[in-house]
C-alpha positions as CSV (number, residue, x, y, z in Angstrom):
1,X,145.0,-29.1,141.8
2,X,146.7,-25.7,141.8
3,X,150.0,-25.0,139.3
4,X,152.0,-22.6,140.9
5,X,153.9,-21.3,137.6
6,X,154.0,-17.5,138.9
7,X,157.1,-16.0,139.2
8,X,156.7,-11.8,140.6
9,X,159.8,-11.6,142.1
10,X,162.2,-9.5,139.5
11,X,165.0,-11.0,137.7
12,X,163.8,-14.6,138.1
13,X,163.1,-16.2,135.0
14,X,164.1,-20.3,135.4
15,X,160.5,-21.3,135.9
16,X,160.0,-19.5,132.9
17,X,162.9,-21.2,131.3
18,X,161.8,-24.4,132.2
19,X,158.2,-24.2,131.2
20,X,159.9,-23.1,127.6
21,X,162.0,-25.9,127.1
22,X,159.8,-28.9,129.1
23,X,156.6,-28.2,128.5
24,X,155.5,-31.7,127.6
25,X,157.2,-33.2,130.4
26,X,155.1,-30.7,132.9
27,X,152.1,-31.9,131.0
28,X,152.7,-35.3,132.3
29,X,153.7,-34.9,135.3
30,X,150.1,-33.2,135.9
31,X,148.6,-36.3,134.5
32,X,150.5,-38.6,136.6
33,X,149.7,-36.9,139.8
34,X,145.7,-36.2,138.6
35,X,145.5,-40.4,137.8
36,X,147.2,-41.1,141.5
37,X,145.3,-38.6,144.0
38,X,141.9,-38.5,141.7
39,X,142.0,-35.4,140.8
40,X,138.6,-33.4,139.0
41,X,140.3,-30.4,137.6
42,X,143.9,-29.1,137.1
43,X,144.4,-25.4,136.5
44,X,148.0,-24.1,135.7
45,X,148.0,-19.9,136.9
46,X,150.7,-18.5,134.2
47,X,151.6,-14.5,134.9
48,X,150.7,-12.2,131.6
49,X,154.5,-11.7,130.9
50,X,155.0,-15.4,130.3
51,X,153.7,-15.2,126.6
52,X,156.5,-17.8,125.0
53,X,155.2,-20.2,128.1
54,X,152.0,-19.6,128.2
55,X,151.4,-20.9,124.4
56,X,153.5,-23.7,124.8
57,X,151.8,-25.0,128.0
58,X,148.4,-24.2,126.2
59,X,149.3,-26.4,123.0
60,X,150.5,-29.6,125.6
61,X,147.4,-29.5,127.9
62,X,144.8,-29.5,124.6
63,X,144.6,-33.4,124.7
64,X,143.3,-33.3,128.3
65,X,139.8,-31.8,128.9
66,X,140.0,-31.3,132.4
67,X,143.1,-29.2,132.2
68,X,142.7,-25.4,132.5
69,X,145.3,-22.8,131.9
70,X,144.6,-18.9,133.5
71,X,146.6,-15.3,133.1
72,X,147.2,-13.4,136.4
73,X,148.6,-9.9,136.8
74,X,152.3,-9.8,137.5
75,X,152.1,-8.1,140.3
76,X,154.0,-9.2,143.9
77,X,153.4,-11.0,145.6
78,X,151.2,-13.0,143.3
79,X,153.5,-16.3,143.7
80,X,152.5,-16.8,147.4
81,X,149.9,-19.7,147.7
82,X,147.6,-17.9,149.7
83,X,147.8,-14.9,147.7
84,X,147.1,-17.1,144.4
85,X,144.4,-19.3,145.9
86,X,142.6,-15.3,146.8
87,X,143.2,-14.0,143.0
88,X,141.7,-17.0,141.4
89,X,139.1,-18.7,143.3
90,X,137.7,-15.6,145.5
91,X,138.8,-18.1,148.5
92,X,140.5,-17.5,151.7
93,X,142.9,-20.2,153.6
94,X,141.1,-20.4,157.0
95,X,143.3,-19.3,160.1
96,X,145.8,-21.7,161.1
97,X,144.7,-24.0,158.3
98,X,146.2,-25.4,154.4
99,X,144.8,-25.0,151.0
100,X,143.8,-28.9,151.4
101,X,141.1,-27.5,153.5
102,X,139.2,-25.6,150.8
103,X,139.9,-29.1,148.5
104,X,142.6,-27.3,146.4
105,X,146.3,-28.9,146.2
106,X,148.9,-26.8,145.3
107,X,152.3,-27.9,143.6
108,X,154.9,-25.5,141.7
109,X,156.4,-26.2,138.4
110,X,159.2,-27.4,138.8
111,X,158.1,-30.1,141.8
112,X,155.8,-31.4,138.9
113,X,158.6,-31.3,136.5
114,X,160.6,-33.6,138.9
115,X,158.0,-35.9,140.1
116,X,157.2,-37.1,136.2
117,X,161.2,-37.2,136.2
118,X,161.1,-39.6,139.2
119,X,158.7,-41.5,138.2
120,X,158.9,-42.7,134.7
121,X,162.7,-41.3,134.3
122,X,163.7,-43.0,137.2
123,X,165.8,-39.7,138.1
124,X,166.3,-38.1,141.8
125,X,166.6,-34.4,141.8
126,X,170.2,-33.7,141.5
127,X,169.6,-30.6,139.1
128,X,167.5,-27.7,138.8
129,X,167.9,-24.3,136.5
130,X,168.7,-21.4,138.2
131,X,169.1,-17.5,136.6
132,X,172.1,-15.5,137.0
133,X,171.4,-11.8,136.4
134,X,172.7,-8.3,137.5
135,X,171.0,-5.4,138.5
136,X,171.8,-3.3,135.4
137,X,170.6,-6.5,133.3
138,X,173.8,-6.4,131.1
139,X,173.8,-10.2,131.0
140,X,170.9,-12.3,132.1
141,X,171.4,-16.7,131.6
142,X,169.5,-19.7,132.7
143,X,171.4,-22.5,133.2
144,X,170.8,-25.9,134.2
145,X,173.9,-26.8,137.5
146,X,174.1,-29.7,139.9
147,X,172.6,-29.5,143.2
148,X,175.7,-28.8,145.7
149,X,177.8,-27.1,142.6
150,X,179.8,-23.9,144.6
151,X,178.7,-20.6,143.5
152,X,182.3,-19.3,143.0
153,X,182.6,-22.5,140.4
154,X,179.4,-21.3,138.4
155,X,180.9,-17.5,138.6
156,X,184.1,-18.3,137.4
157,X,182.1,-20.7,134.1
158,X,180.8,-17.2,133.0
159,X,183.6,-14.8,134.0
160,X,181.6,-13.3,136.9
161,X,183.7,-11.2,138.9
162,X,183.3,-11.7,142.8
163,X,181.0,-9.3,144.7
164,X,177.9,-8.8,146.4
165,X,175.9,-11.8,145.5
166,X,172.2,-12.4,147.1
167,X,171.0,-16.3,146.5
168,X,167.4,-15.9,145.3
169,X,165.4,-12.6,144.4
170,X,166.5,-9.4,145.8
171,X,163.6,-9.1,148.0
172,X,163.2,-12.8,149.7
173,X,167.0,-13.3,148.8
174,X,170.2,-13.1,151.0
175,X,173.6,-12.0,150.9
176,X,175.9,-15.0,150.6
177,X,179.6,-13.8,152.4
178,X,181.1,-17.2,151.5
179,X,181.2,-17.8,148.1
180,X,181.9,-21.5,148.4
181,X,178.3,-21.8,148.9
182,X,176.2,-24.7,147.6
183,X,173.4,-24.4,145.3
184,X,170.6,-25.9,147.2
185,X,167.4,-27.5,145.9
186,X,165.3,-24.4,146.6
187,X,167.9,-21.6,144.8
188,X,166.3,-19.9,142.1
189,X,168.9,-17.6,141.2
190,X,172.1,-15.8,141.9
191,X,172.2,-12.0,141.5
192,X,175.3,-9.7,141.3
193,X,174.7,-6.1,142.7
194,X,176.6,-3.6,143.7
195,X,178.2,-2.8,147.0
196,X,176.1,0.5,147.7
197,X,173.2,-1.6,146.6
198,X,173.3,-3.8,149.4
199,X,175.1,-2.1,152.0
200,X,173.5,-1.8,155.7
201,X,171.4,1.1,156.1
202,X,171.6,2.4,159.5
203,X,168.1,0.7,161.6
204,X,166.0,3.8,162.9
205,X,163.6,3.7,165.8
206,X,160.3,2.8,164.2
207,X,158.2,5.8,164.0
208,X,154.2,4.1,163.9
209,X,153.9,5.5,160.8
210,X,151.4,2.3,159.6
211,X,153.1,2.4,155.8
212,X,153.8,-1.6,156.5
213,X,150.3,-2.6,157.6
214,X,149.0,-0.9,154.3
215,X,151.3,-3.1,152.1
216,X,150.7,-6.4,154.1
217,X,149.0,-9.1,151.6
218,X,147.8,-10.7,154.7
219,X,146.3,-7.9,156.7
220,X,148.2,-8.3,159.8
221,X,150.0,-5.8,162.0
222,X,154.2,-5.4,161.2
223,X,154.7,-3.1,163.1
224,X,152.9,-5.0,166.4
225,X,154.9,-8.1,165.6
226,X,158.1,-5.9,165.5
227,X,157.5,-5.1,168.8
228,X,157.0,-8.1,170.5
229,X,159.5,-10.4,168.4
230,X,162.3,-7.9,169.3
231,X,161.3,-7.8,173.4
232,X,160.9,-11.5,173.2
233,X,157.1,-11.7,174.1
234,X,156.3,-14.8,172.1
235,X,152.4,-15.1,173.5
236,X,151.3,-11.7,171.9
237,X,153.4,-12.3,168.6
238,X,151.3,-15.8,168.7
239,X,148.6,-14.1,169.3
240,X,148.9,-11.5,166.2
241,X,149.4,-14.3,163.9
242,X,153.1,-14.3,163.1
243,X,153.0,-17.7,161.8
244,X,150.3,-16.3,159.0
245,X,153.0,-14.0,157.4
246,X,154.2,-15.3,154.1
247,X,157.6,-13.4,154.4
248,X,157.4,-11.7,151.3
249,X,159.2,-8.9,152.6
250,X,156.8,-5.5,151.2
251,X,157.1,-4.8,155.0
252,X,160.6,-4.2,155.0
253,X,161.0,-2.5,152.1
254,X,158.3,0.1,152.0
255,X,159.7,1.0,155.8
256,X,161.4,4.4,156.4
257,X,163.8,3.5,159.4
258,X,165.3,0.6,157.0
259,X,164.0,-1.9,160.2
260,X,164.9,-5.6,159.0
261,X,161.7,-6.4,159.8
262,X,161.5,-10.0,157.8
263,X,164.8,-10.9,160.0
264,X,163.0,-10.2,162.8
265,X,160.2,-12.5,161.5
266,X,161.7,-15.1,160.9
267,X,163.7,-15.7,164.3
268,X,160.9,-14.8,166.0
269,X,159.0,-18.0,164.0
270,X,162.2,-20.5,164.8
271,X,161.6,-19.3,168.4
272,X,157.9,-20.4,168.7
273,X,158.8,-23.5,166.3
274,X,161.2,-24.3,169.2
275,X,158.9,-23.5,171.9
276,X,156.7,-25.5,170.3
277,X,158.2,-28.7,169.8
278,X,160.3,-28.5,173.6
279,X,156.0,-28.2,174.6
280,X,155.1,-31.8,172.8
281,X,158.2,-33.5,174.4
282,X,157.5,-32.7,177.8
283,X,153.9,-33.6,177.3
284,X,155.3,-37.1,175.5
285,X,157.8,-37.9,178.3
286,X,155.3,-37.1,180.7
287,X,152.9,-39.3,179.8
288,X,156.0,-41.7,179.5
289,X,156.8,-41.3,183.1
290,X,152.9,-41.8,184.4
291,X,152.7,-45.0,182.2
292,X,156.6,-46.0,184.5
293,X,154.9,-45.5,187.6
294,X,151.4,-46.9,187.2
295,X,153.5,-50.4,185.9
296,X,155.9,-49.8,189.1
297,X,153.2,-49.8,191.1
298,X,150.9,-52.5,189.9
299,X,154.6,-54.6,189.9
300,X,155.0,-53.9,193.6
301,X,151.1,-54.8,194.3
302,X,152.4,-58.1,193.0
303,X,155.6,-58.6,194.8
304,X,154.0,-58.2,197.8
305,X,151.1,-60.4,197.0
306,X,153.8,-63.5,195.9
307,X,155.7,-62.8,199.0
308,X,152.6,-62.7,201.2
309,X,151.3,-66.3,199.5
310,X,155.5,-67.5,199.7
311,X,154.6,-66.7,203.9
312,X,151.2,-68.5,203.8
313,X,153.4,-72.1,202.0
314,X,156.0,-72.0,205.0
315,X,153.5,-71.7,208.1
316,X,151.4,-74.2,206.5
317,X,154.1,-76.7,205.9
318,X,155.1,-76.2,209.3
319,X,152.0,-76.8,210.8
320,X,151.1,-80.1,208.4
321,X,152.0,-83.4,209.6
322,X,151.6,-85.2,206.3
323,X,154.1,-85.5,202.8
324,X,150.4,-85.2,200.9
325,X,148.5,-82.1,202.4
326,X,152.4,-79.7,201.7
327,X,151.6,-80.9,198.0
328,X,148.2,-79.8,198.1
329,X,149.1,-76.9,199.2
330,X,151.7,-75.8,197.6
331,X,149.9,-76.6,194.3
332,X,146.8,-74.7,195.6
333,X,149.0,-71.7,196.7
334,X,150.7,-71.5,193.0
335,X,147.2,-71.7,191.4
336,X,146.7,-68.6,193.5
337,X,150.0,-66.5,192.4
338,X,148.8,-67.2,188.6
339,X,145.4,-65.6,189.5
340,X,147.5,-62.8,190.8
341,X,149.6,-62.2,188.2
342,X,146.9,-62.8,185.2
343,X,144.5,-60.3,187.4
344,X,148.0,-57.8,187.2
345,X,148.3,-58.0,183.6
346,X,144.6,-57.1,183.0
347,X,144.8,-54.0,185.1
348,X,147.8,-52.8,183.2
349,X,145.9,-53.5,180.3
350,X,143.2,-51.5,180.8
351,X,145.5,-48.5,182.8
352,X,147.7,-48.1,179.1
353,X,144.1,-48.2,176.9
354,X,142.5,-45.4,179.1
355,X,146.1,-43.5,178.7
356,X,145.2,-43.6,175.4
């Protein structure tokens, strides 16, 4: 089991913060989920600026020999599983696969914070520590706020005048217009810049200059997918792995015509998700549908056979001349619509288990 405690973004410190001040707890709640999934080895990845939390978490895991505690270069993106799973174990996740494929299960921090809150706390997550910071780092503060808490409420706590405010770290992060925005469970941090910090550069026609395949941490071709997610060709984007990108957003910012290129990514990944999932419903519904008609059919094959054998009763109580041979009849007829229907039900049987 992986520990995600890497935090390469700037200005985000409340993993940091919370390692500081919970250390224990995140001790336990490595425990807790080693003794349910039967884990062999834990290993918490710390970055080298982390000094305070990397001796704290040290001191808690001592007790527990198969705990293990590495330094990795604070360098971006470092945070990303993939990325972290390549710097420590020389490993790479297989196309189209998980880290549960190479046997390695990853978890951040804080999830393991919460999870030992859950369970022996008896506490949902309704709380998680964010950082509010500025770009001239005049003021930087962790604090712990309710999940749902407006961000104008928390800027007004700490005299925050209102402007240009991203939600999360100023490369992954977005500009929130409406400050009545919630905190979600996945916020990090709120950072104030100013306006000529975040104002819209003017998008220039790409120019094949390759400077974002050189910084992709995943090897793949921006400038391909740019392409094909802006004319809508969602085979070849498929095809050039879109759904491999991490969205760390290097791409974007080491580009010289300002392209959004992570905006583009990420509608062009909704689109396929779409695609995707509209693909498994018409394949369910038509499977749906073949099922209908096979059990129409075989329920016509029957009506036909009762009214047939309904035919067979009335001529032959026509033509009998005794009270005793309609009774026999009749009772051998209905013997024969059971077979019938008891022959039905097998075949329909056997139709929905070769479906299957």
């Amino acid at each position: 089991m992986l520990i995600n405690a890497a935090e390469s973004e700037p200005y985000v410190q409340s993993d940091d913060c919370l390692m500081q001040n919970f250390y224990k707890e995140i001790a336990e709640g490595c425990q807790i989920i080693a003794c349910i999934l039967k884990i062999e080895s834990v290993v918490i990845a710390i970055e080298d600026d982390k000094k305070l939390a990397f001796i704290k978490i040290k001191n808690a895991i001592k007790s527990f020999p198969n705990f293990k505690i590495r330094k990795i270069k604070n360098k971006y993106p470092s945070g990303s599983s993939k990325q972290l799973i390549k710097t420590l174990f020389n490993k790479e996740v297989p196309l189209g696969k998980r880290s549960i494929s190479l046997g390695i299960l990853i978890f951040n921090v804080s999830t393991i914070f919460y999870i030992k809150r859950a369970i022996l706390n008896s506490e949902p997550l309704i709380e998680r520590i964010i950082t509010l910071s500025d770009a001239q780092l005049l003021y930087q503060k962790n604090v712990l706020v309710r999940i749902g808490t407006p961000i104008s409420y928390i800027l007004s706590k700490f005299n925050i005048k209102n402007s240009s405010i991203i939600l999360g770290g100023p490369i992954t992060g977005f500009i929130i217009d409406d400050l009545n925005f919630p905190i979600l469970k996945t916020t990090s941090s709120i950072l104030k810049f100013k306006s000529d910090f975040v104002e819209n550069l003017l998008e220039l026609p790409c120019i094949r200059c390759t400077a974002c395949s050189k910084a992709c941490p995943m090897r793949l071709l921006p400038e391909q997918l740019y392409f094909y997610s802006k004319s809508f060709d969602h085979e070849k984007s498929k095809r050039y792995h879109i759904n491999e990108c991490i969205e760390c957003g290097v791409c974007e910012q080491v580009c010289p015509s300002n392209i959004p290129l992570l905006t583009y990514f990420k509608k062009e990944k909704l689109e396929l998700k779409k695609l995707e999932f509209q693909n498994d419903m018409s394949k369910k519904f038509k499977k749906l549908f073949m099922l209908r008609q096979r059990r129409v059919h075989a329920s016509g094959l029957i009506n036909e056979n009762i009214i047939y054998s309904n035919n067979v009763i009335k001529e032959k109580r026509n033509d009998s001349i005794g009270h005793k041979v309609c009774e026999s009849n009749s009772f051998l007829n209905s013997q024969h619509i059971m077979k019938i229907k008891l022959e039905s039900a097998i075949n329909r049987a056997k139709l929905k288990r070769n479906i299957k």
